[in-house]
DOKOLVEX-668579 format. One line per 5 residues: number of its first residue (from 1); for each residue x, y, z of N, C-alpha, C. Coordinates in steps of 0.1 Angstrom, whole numbers. Example, Ala and Ser with C-alpha at 12.3 -4.5 7.8 and 13.67 -1.06 7.14 Angstrom:
BEGIN
1 = 132:-57:78:123:-45:78:132:-33:78  128:-22:71:137:-11:71:129:0:79
% end
This chain:
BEGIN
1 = 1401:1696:1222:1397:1688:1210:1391:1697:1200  1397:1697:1184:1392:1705:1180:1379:1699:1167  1372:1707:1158:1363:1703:1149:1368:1684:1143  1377:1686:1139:1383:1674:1128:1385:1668:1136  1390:1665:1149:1395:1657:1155:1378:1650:1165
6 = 1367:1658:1166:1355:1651:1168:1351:1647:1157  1350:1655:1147:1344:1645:1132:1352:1632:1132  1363:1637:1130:1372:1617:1129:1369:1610:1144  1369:1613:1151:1368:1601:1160:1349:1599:1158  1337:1607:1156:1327:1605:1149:1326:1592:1140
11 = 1333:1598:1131:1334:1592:1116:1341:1578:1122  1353:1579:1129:1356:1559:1136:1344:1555:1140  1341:1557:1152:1328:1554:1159:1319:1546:1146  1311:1559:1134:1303:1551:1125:1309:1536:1120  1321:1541:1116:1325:1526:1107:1327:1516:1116
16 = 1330:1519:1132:1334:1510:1141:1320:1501:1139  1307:1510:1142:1293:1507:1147:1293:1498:1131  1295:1505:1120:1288:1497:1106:1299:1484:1109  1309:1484:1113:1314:1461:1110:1310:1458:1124  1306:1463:1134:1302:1457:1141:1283:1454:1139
21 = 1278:1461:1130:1270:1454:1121:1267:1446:1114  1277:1446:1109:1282:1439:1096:1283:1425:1103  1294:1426:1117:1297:1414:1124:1284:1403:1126  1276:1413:1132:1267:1407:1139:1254:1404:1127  1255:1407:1117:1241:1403:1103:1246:1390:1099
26 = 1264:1388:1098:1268:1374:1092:1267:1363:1105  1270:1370:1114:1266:1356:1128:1253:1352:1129  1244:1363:1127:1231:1361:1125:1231:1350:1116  1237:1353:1105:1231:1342:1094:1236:1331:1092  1250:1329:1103:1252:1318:1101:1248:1309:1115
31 = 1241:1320:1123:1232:1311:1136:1217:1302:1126  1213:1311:1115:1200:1307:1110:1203:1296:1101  1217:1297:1090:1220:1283:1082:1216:1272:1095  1230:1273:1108:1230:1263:1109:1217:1258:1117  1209:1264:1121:1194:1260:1126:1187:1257:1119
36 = 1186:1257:1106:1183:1253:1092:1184:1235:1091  1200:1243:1090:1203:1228:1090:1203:1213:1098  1201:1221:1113:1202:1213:1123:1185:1209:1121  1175:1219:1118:1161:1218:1121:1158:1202:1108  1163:1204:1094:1161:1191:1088:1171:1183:1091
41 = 1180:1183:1095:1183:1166:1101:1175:1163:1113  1167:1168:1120:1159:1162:1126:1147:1160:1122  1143:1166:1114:1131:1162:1103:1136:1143:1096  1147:1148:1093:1150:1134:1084:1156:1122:1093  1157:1126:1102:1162:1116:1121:1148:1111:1120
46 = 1139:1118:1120:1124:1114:1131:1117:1108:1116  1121:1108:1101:1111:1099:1095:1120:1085:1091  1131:1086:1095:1139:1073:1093:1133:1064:1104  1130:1077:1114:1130:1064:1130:1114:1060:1129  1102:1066:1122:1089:1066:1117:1089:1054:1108
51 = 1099:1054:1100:1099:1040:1088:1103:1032:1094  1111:1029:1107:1116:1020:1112:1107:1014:1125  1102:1022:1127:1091:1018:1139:1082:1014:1129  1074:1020:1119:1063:1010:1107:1069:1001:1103  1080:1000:1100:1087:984:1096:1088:975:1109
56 = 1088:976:1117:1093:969:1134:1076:964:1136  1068:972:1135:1052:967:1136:1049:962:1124  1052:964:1110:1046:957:1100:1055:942:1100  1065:941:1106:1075:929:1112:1068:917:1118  1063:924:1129:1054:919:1140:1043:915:1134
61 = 1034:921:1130:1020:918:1128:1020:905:1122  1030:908:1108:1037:897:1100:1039:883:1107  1051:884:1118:1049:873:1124:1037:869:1132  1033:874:1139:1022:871:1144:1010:863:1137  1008:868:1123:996:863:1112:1004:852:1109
66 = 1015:850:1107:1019:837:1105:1025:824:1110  1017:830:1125:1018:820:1139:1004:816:1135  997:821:1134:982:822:1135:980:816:1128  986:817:1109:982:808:1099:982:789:1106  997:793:1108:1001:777:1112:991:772:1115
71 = 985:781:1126:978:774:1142:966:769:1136  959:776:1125:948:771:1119:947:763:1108  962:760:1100:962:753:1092:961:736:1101  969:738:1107:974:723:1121:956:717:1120  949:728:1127:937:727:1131:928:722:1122
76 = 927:727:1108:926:724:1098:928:708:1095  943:709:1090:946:695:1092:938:681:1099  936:686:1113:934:680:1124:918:674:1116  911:688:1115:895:679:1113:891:675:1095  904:675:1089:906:666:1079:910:658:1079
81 = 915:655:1086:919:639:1094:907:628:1101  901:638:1112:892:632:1119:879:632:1109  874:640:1099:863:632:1090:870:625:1077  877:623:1075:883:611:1069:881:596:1081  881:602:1086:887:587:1095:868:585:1101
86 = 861:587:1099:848:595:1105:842:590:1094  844:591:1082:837:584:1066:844:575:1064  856:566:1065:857:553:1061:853:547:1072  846:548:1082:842:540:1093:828:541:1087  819:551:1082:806:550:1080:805:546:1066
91 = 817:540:1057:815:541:1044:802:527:1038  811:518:1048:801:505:1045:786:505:1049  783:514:1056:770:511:1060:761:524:1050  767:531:1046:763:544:1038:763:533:1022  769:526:1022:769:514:1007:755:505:1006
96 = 762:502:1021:747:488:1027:730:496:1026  728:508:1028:720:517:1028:710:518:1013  726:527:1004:724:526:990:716:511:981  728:507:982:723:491:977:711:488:980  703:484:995:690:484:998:680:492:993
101 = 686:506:992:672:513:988:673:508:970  679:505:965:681:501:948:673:489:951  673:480:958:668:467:956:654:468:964  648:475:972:639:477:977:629:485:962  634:493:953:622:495:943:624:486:932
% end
């Protein structure tokens, strides 16, 4: 083997070595896009599923306060009823009362 014929197979070798550089800088970067890429769709997966779990509990709480309301409006109701019904039974004697103390001075 003489001078030129190790320089050239040299000189292949480098260019071989530089695209197989070259190969491996673009796979590199297209390993890093798509990890990029893949890294915010799961960024944007995990605050869809964050808004949807705070909506699913602001859902809930929601229903729940408005079991609740019912429960105490009913209740409500209830001892509006029972002192109504509680003052027209005492109304006449609460009259009979008045009246007397007027005619008593």
């Amino acid at each position: 083997m003489g001078k030129t014929e190790i320089l050239s197979w040299v000189k292949r070798a480098e260019e071989d070595a530089d695209e197989t550089l070259r190969e491996s800088e673009e796979e590199a970067q297209t390993i890093r896009t798509k990890a990029r890429t893949r890294a915010s769709e799961i960024v944007s997966e995990s605050r869809a599923t964050g808004q949807e779990d705070a909506r699913a509990l602001v859902d809930e709480a929601r229903a729940a306060a408005g079991k609740e309301a019912a429960m105490v409006s009913v209740q409500g109701d209830e001892q509006i009823t029972a002192i109504r019904a509680n003052s027209e039974s005492q109304r006449d004697a609460a009259v009979a009362i008045v009246i007397a103390s007027f005619m008593a001075d």
